[in-house]
C-alpha positions in Angstrom: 124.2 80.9 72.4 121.6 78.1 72.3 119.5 78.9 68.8 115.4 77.4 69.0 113.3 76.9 66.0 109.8 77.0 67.0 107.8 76.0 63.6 104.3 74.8 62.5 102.3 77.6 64.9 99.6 80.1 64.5 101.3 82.9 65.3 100.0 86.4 67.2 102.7 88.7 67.6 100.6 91.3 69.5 102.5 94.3 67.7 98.7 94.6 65.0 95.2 93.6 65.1 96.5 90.3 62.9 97.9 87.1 62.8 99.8 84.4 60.9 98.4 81.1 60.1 101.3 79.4 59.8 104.7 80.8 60.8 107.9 79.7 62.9 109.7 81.4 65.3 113.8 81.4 65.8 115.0 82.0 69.1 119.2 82.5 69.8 120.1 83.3 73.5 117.1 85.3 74.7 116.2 87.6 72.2 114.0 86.5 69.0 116.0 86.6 65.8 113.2 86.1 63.2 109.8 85.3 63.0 108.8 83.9 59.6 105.4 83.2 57.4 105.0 80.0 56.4 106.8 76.5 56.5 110.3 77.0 57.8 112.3 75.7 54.6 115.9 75.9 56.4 118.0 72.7 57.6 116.9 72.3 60.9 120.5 71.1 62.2 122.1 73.9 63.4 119.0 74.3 66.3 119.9 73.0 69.8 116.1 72.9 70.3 113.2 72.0 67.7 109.2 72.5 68.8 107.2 71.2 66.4 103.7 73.7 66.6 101.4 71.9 64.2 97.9 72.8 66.2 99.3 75.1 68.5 99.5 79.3 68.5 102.4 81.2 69.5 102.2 84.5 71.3 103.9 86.6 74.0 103.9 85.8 77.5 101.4 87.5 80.1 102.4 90.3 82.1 100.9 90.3 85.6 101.0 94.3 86.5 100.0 93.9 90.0 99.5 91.0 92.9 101.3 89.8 96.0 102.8 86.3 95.4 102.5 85.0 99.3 98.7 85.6 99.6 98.5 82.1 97.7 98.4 81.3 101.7 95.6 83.2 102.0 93.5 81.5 99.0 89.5 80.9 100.0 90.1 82.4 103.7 88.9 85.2 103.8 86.0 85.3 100.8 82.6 88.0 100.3 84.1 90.3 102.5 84.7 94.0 102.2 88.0 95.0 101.6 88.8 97.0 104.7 87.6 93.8 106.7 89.0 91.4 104.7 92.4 93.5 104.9 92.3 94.3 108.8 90.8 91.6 110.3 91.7 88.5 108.2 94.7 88.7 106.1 96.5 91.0 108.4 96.4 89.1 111.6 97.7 86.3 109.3 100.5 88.1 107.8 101.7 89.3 110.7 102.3 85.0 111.7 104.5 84.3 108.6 108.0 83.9 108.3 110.3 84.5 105.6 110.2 80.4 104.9 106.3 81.0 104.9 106.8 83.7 102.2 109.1 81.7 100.4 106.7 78.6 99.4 103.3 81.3 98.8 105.9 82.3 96.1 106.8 79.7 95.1 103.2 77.9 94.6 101.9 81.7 92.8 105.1 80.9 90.3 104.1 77.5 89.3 100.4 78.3 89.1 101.2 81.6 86.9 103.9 79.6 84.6 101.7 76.9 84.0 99.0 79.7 82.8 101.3 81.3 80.8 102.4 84.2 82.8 106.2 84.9 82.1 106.4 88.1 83.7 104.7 89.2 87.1 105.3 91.9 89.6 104.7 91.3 93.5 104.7 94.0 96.9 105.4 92.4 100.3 107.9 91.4 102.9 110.2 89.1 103.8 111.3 89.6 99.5 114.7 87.8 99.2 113.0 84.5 99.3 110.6 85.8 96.4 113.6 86.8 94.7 115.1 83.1 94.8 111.8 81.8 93.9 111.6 83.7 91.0 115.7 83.6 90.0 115.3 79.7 90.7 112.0 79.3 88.5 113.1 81.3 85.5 110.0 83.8 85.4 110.8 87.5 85.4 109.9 89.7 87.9 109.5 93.1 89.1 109.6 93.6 92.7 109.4 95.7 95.4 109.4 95.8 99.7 106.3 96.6 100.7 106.6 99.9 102.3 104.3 100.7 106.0 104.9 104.3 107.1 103.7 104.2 110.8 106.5 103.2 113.4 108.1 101.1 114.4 108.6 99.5 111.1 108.8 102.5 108.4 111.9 103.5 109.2 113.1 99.5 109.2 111.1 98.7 106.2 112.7 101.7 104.1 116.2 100.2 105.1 114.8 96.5 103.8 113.8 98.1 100.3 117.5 100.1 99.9 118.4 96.6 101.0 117.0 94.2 98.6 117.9 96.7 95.6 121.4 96.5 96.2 121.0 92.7 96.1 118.2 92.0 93.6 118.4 94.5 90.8 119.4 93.2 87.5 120.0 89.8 89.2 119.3 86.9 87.2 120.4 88.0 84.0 118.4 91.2 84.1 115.0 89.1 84.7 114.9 90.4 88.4 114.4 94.5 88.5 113.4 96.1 91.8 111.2 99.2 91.9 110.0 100.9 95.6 106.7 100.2 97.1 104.6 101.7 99.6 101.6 100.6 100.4 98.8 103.6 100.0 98.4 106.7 101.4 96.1 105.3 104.2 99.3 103.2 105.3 102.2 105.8 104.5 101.7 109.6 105.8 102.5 112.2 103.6 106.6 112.9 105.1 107.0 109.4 104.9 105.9 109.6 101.1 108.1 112.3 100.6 111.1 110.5 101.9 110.1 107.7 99.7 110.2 110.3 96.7 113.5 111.3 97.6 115.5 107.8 97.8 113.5 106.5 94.4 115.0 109.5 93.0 118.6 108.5 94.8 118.7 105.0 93.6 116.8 105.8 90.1 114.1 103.2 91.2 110.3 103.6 90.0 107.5 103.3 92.7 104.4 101.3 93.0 101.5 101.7 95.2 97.8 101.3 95.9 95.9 104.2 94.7 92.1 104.9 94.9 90.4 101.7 95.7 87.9 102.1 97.4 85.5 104.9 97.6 86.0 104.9 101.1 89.4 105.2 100.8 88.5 108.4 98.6 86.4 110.0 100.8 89.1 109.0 104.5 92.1 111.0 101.9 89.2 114.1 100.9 89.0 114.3 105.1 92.0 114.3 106.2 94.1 115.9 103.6 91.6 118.1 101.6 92.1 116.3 98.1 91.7 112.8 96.4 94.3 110.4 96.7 95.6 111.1 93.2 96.0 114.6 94.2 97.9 113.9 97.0 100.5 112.0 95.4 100.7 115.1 92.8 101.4 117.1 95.8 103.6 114.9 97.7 105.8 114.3 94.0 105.1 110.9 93.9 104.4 111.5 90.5 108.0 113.1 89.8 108.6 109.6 89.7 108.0 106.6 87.3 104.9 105.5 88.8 102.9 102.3 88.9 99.5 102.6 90.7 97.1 100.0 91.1 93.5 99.5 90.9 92.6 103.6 90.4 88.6 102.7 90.9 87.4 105.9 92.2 88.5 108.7 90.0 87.7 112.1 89.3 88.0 114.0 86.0 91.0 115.8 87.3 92.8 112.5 88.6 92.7 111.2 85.2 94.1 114.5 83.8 96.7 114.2 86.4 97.4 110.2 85.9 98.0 111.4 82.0 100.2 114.4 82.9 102.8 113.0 84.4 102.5 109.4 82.5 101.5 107.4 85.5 101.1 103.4 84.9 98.0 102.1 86.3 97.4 98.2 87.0 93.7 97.3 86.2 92.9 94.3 88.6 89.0 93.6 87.5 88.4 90.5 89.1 89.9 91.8 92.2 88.0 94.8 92.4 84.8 93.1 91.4 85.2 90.3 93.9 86.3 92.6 97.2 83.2 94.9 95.6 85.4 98.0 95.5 84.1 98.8 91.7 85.0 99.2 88.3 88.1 101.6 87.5 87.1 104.4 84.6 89.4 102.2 81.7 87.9 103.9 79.0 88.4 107.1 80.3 92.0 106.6 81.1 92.7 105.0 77.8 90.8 108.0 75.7 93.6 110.2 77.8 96.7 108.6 76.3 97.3 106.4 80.1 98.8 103.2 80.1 96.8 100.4 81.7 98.2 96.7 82.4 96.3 93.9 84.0 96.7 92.5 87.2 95.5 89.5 89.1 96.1 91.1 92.3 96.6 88.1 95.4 95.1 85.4 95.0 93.2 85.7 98.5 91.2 88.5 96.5 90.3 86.8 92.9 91.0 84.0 93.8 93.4 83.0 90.7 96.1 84.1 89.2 94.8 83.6 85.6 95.4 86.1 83.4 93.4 85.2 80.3 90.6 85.2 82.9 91.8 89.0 83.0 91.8 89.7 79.6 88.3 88.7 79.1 87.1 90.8 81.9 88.2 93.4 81.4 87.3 93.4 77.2 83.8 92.4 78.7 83.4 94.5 82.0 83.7 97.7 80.0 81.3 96.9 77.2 78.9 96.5 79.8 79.1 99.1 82.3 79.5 101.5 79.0 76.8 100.1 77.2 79.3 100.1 74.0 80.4 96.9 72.5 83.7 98.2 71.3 84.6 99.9 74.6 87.8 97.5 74.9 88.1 95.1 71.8 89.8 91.4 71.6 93.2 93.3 70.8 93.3 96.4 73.6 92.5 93.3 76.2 95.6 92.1 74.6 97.7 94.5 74.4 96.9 95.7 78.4 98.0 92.2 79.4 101.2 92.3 77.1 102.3 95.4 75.4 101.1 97.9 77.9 101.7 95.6 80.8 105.7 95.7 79.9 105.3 99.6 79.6 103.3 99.2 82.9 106.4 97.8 84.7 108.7 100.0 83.0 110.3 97.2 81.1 111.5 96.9 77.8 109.0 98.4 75.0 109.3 95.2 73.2 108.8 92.5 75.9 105.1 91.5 75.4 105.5 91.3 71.4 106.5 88.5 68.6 109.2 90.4 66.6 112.8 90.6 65.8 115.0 91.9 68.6 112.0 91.1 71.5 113.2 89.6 74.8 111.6 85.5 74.1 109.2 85.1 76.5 106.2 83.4 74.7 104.2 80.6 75.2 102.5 78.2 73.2 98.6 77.1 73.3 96.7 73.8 72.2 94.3 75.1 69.7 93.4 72.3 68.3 90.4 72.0 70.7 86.5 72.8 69.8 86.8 76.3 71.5 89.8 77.6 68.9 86.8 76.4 65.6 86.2 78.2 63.6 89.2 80.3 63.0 87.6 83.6 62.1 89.5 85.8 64.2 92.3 84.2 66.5 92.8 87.1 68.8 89.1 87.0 69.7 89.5 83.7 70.2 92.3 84.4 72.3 90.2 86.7 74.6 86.8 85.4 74.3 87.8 81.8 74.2 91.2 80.8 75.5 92.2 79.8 79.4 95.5 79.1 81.4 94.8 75.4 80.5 95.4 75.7 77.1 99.2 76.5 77.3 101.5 73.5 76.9 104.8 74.9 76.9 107.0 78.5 78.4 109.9 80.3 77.1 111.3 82.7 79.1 114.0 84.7 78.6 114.8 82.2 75.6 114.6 79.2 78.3 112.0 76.6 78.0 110.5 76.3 81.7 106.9 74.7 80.6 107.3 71.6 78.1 103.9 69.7 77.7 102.3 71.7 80.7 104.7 70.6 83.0 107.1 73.3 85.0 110.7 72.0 84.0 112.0 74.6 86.6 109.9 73.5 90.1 109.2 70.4 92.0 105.2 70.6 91.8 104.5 67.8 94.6 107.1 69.5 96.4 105.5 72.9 96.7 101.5 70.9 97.5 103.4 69.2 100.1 105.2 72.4 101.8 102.1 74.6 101.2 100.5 71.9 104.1 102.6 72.3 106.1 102.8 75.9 106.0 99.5 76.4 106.3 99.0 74.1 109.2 100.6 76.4 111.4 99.6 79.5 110.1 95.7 78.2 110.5 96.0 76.6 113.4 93.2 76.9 116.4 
């Protein structure tokens, strides 16, 4: 197994509010073996690979909990628009043009921009998903992904095949870094026997489930309608929740969908930018966190933020929910942290150790430039991670113990490449 000394760095394992001023790192295969204090004083001989770190700070990749690759397309189309017209009457219309090729190069452009931001693990809904699958086996990231699932004939019943489909293919692919979970879109988009069929093949195939949940308010207020109950209650109804469930944004909750979110440990993907930008609202974190539920971060597609930069994430959300509370330690430097590592892994149902610095961890980390004005003075590095730090500042990826981002280039992808076939794509696809 190939055996990487990473030495010289400041060093934020993101397992405690701390950090190491000067450390090294010691990477065999794709696991960490050791991370040390200090100087490394071994021979540096037996390495395959040697990163000198001197200025730079070591910590865990980002976790992207939530987004749809492809909608890269879709960048500055359709902006300051509500959601269900942004949705219905711009991106959809669009969608519906693409072709699996189409699909293929969004992917692949979302990959390079979230690698060279330091994003080493991200999870993606849509269709067309064996070309994101390649894109992301061929780029190295690691991914968690699922067919997005539409309920209403004629294509429920062929999308639910696609899904049982691309698990047999995808799962575990890639050494493990490709894991497939099931994906229907919202309640608005699947009926509730649909849902239930759902339910019943996750449970089959042993598959988690992700969907949109509680949006919008009017989203809420169609579910309340037609069904009698929130959204959140629904799913409780339907046994969504029997399963291992992801559910994105959760902006318009009641008391009782929290309680329910924390029963049954639901995952929820925070997407602040997102939700800000499409004006859907701010999601209750503080409430969710005081009731023991995990919450990751998400970009969501970049036709709806319109990046895919998670550090931009992190500080929103530590900022958002000082000021909506009125509480300046409603989510500190290190919760923003741990939601877009830690708890984004336990988000995606992934290892409990991916999104930390410590013995026995899967290596994905990355490495920032701190030796730039913003990182002075070095009071508190994980502020300075939050506060101060941006996807620019990253100079080189490991993932999965390969190096994929060396001096902010992608080793993995042809950038010009990818510029050039975005282009074309999009020449077509935005044609009068």
């Amino acid at each position: 197994m190939a055996r990487t000394l990473i030495h010289g760095a400041v060093i934020v394992t993101a397992t405690e509010d701390a950090w190491i001023p000067e450390g090294y790192l010691i990477v065999e295969g794709n696991r960490i073996q050791e991370v040390g204090t200090g100087a490394y004083q071994g021979s540096q001989e037996s390495f395959d690979r040697v990163i000198d770190a001197k200025g730079k700070l070591a910590m865990p990749g980002l976790i992207n909990t939530h987004g749809h690759a492809a909608m890269t397309l879709l960048r500055g189309y359709a902006d300051d628009l509500p959601l269900q017209t942004w949705l219905e009457e711009r991106c959809w219309p669009v969608e519906d043009k693409m072709t699996a090729d189409d699909i293929f190069w969004g992917t692949q452009l979302a990959i390079l921009e979230m690698l060279k931001g330091g994003t080493t693990t991200f999870t993606d809904m849509y269709f067309e998903m064996d070309g994101v699958a390649q894109a992301a086996k061929d780029s190295g990231i690691r991914a968690v992904l699922s067919r997005g699932l539409i309920g209403f004939p004629p294509k429920g019943e062929a999308s639910r095949a696609q899904a049982i489909e691309f698990n047999e293919k995808w799962h575990g692919a890639a050494n493990n870094r490709i894991t497939v979970t099931f994906g229907p879109h919202a309640p608005y988009t699947c009926p509730p026997d649909y849902l239930k069929t759902v339910v019943a093949v996750s449970e089959e195939l042993n598959l988690p489930i992700q969907i949109h949940l509680s949006e919008t308010a009017r989203e809420v207020s169609e579910c309340i309608e037609q069904h009698g109950m929130t959204p959140i209650k629904l799913m409780e109804e339907l046994g969504v929740f029997s399963r291992p469930t992801l559910a994105a944004h959760c902006v318009h909750l009641t008391d009782e969908d929290i309680e329910i979110l924390a029963k049954y440990d639901v995952r929820v993907a925070h997407n602040p930018d997102s939700n800000l930008k499409l004006g859907s609202g701010v999601a209750p974190v503080t409430k969710m966190l005081e009731k023991g539920v995990t919450v990751g971060l998400g970009t969501d597609g970049a036709a709806s933020n319109n990046n895919l930069d998670m550090f931009e994430e992190m500080r929103m959300a530590a900022m958002l929910h000082k000021g909506v509370n009125q509480d300046a330690i409603a989510v500190n430097a290190f919760k923003a942290l741990e939601m877009a590592t830690t708890d984004g892994a336990r988000a995606l149902f992934l290892e409990e150790s991916l999104g930390t610095l410590q013995a026995g961890a899967l290596a994905d980390l990355l490495l920032l430039d701190i030796d730039q004005p913003h990182f002075y003075p070095r009071h508190n590095m994980i502020a300075h991670l939050v506060y101060s730090a941006g996807s620019r500042d990253v100079t080189h990826v490991l993932i999965d113990g390969e190096l994929v981002v060396e001096d902010r280039k992608v080793l993995t992808m042809d950038e010009q490449k990818i510029y050039a076939e975005i282009e074309r794509v999009c020449a077509r696809l935005f044609a009068e």
